[in-house]
MARZALO-748060 format. One record per residue (C-alpha): residue number from 1; residue in three letters; x negated, y negated, z. Coordinates in Angstrom, 1 decimal. Last residue first. Layout:
# MARZALO-748060
<pt NUM 'Ala' <X Y Z>>;
...
This chain:
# MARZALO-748060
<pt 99 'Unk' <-11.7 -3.8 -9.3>>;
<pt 98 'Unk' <-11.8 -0.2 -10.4>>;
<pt 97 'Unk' <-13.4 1.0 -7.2>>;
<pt 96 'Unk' <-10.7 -0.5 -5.1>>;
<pt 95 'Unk' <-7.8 1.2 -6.9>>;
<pt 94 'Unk' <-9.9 4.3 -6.8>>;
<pt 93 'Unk' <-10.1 4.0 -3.2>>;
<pt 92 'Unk' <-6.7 3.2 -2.5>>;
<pt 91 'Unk' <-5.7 5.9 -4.6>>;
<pt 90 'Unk' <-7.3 8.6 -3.1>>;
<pt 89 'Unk' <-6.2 7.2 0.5>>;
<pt 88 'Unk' <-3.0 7.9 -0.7>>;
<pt 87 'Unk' <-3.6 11.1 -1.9>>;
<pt 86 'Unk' <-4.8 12.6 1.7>>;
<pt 85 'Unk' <-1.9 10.2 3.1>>;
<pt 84 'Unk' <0.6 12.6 1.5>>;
<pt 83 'Unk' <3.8 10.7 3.1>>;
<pt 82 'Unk' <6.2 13.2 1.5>>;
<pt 81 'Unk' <8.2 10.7 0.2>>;
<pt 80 'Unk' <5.2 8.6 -1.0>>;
<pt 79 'Unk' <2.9 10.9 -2.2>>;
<pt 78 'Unk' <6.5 12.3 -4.4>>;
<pt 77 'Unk' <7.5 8.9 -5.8>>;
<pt 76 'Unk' <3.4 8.3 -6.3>>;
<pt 75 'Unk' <2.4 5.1 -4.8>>;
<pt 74 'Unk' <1.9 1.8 -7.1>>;
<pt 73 'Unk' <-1.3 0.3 -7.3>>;
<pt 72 'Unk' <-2.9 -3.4 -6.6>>;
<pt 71 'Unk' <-6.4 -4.5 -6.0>>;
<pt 70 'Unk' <-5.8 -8.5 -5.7>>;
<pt 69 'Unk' <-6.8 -10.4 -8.9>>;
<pt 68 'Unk' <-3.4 -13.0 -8.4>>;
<pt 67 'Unk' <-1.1 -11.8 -5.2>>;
<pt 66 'Unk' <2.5 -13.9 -6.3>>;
<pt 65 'Unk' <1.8 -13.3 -10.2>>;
<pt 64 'Unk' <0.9 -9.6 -10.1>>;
<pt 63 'Unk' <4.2 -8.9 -7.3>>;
<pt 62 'Unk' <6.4 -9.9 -10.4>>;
<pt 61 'Unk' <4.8 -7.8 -12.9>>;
<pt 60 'Unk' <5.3 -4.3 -10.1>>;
<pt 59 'Unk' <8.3 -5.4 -10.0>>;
<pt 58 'Unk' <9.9 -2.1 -11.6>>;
<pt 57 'Unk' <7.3 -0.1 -9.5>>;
<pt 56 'Unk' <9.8 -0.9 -6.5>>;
<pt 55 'Unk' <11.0 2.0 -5.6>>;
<pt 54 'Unk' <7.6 3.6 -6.2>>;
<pt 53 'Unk' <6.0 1.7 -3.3>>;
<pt 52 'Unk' <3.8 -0.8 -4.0>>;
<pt 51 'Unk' <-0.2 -0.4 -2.3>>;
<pt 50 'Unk' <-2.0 -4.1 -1.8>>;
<pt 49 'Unk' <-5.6 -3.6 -1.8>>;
<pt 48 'Unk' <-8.5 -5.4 0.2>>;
<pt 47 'Unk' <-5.6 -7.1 2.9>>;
<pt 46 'Unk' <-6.6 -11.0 4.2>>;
<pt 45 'Unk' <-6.0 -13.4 1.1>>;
<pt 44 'Unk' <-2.8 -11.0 0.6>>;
<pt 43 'Unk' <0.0 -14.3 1.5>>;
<pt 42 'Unk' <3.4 -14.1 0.4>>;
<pt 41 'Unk' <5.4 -11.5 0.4>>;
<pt 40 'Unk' <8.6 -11.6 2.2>>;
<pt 39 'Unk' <10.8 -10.6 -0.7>>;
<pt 38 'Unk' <8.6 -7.8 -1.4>>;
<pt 37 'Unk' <9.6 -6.3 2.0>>;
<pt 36 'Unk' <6.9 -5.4 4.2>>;
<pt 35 'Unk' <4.3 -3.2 5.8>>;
<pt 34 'Unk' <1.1 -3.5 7.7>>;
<pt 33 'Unk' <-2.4 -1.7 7.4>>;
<pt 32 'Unk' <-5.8 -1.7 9.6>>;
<pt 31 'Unk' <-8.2 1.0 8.7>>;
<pt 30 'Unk' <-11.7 2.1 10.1>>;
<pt 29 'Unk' <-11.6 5.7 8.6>>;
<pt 28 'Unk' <-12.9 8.1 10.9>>;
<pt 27 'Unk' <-10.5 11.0 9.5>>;
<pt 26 'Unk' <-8.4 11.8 12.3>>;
<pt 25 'Unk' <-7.8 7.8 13.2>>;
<pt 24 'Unk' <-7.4 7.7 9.0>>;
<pt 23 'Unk' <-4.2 10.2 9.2>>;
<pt 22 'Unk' <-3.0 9.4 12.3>>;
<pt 21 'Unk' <-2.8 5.4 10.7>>;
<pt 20 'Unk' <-1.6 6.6 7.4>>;
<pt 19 'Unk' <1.3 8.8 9.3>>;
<pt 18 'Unk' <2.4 5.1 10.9>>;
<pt 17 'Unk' <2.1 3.0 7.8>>;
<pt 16 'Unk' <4.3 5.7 5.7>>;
<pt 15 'Unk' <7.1 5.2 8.2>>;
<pt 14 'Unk' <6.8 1.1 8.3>>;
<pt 13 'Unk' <6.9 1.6 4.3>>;
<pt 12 'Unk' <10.2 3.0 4.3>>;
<pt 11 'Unk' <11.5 0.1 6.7>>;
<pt 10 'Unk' <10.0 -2.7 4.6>>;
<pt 9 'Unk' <12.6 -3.9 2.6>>;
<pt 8 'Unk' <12.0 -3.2 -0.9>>;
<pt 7 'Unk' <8.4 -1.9 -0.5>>;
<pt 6 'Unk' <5.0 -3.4 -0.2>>;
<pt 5 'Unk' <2.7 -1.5 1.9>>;
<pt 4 'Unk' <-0.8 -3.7 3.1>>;
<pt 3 'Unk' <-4.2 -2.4 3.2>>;
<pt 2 'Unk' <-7.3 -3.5 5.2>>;
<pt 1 'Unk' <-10.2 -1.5 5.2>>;
């Protein structure tokens, strides 16, 4: 599964990316994710879901227009802080199974 973190500048997200890595190496999960600012996306043809975080929820329109049909979500404000990757994971795959 390939998952990209959108956030305002990508340093928040680079955290989360590294506790969902330990967290789908301990779980089997095949999973390859990277992190950025939303002023640097471009591109989602190669990630199945594209997760927001909550601080920027309020572009949540914006991001719709730049990635098309792509499975989107925004994180919880507290699965986010507190990096809850068991939750995360949740919501990527209902995300993906509502497509």
């Amino acid at each position: 599964m390939k998952v990209l973190l959108v956030c305002a500048g990508g340093m928040s997200t680079s955290v989360l990316m590294k506790k969902m890595e330990k967290y789908a190496d301990s779980k089997g999960i095949d999973l390859e994710v990277a992190a950025l600012g939303v002023g640097q996306l471009r591109d989602v043809s190669a990630y199945d879901v594209v997760l927001l975080g909550p601080q920027i929820s309020y572009q949540k329109d914006a991001v719709r227009k730049k990635i098309g049909d792509k499975p989107m979500a925004v994180i919880e404000m507290q699965d986010y802080g507190l990096g809850n990757c068991e939750h995360i994971f949740a919501l990527i795959d209902s995300t993906l199974a509502g497509r």
